[in-house]
C-alpha positions as CSV (number, residue, x, y, z in Angstrom):
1,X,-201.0,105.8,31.2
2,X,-197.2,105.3,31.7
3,X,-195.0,104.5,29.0
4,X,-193.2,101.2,28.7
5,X,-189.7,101.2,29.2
6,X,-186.7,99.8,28.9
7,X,-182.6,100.0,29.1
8,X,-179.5,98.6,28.0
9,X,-180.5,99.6,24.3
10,X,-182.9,96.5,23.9
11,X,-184.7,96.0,20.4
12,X,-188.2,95.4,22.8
13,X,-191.0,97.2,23.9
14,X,-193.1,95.7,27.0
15,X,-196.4,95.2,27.0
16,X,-199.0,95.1,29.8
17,X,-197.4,94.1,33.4
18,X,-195.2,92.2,32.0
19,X,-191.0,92.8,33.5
20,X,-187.9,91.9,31.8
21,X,-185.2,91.4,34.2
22,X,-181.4,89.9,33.6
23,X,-180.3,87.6,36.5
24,X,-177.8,88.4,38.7
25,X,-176.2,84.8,38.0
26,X,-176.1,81.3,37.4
27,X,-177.9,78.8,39.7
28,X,-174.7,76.9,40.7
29,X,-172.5,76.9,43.9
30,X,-173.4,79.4,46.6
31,X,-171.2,81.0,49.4
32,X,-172.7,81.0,53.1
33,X,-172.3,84.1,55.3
34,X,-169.4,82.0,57.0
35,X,-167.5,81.6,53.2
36,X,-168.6,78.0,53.0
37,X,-169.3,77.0,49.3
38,X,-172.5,74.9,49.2
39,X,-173.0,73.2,46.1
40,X,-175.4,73.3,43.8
41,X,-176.2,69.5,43.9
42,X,-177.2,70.3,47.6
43,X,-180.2,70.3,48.5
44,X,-182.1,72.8,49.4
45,X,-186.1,73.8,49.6
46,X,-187.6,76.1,47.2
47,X,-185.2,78.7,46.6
48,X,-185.9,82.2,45.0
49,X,-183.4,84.5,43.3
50,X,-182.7,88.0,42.6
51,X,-182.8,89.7,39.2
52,X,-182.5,93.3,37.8
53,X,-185.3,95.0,36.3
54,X,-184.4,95.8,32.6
55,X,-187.6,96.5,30.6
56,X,-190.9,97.1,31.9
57,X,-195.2,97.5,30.4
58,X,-197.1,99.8,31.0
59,X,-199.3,98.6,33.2
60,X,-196.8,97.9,35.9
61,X,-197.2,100.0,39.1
62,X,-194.7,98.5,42.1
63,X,-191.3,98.3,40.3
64,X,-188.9,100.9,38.4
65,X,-186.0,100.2,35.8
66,X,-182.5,99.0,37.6
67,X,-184.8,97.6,40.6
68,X,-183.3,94.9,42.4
69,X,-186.7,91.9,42.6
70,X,-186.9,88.2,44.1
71,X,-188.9,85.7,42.5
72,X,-189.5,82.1,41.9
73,X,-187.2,80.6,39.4
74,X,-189.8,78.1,38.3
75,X,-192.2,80.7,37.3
76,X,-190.4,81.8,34.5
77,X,-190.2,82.4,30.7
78,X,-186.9,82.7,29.4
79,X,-185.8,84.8,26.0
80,X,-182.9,85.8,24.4
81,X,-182.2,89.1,22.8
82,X,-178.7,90.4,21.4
83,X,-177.0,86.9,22.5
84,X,-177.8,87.5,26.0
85,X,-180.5,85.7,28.3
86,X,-183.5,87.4,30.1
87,X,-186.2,86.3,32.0
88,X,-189.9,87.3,31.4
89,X,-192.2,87.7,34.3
90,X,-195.5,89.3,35.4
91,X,-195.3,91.9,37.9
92,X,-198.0,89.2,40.2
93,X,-194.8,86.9,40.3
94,X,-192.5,89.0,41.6
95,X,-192.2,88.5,45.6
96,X,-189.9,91.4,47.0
97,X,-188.3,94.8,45.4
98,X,-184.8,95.3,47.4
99,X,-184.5,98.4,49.4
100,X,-182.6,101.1,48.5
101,X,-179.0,101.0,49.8
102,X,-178.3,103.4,52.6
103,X,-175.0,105.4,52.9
104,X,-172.9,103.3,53.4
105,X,-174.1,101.1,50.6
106,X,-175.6,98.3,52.4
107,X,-179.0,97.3,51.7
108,X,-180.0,94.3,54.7
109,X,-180.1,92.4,52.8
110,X,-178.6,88.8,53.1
111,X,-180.4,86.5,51.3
């Protein structure tokens, strides 16, 4: 059985599948590929975001500390821990794991 693990020095110690992860930002204004801000009053269809993996259970299998995951923004449970906000998930919620960035640091990914 793994361990559960965490980083970032967090008082918290994961149980089950359960993944920590500290959004990358806010959901307000967006840039396009083309540099056009789009507003967050526009609107848009369901929308999922990306997170980083900070603390993870035991039980969970498909993603590692520092992994770069999409999920849906209405599926989750929010906490805060040294004045800073995470989001709780279970690993089921989580829809993609980015890939690893190549050489020249690119990843594909344009989302």
């Amino acid at each position: 059985m793994a361990e559960p693990a965490t980083s970032e020095g967090l008082p918290i110690r994961m149980l089950h599948d359960r993944v920590l992860v500290s959004q990358d930002g806010e959901l307000g204004e967006r840039k396009s590929g083309g540099g056009i801000v789009i507003p967050a009053t526009a609107s848009v269809g369901k929308r999922l975001v990306w997170a980083q993996v900070v603390a993870l259970g035991a039980h969970v299998r498909q993603v590692r500390l520092g992994d770069r995951v999409l999920f849906d923004p209405e599926d989750r449970a929010e906490v805060e821990l040294q004045s800073k906000d995470y989001v709780l998930l279970r690993e089921r919620d989580l829809h993609a794991v980015a890939a690893q960035p190549t050489e020249n640091g690119q990843t594909g990914l344009y989302l």
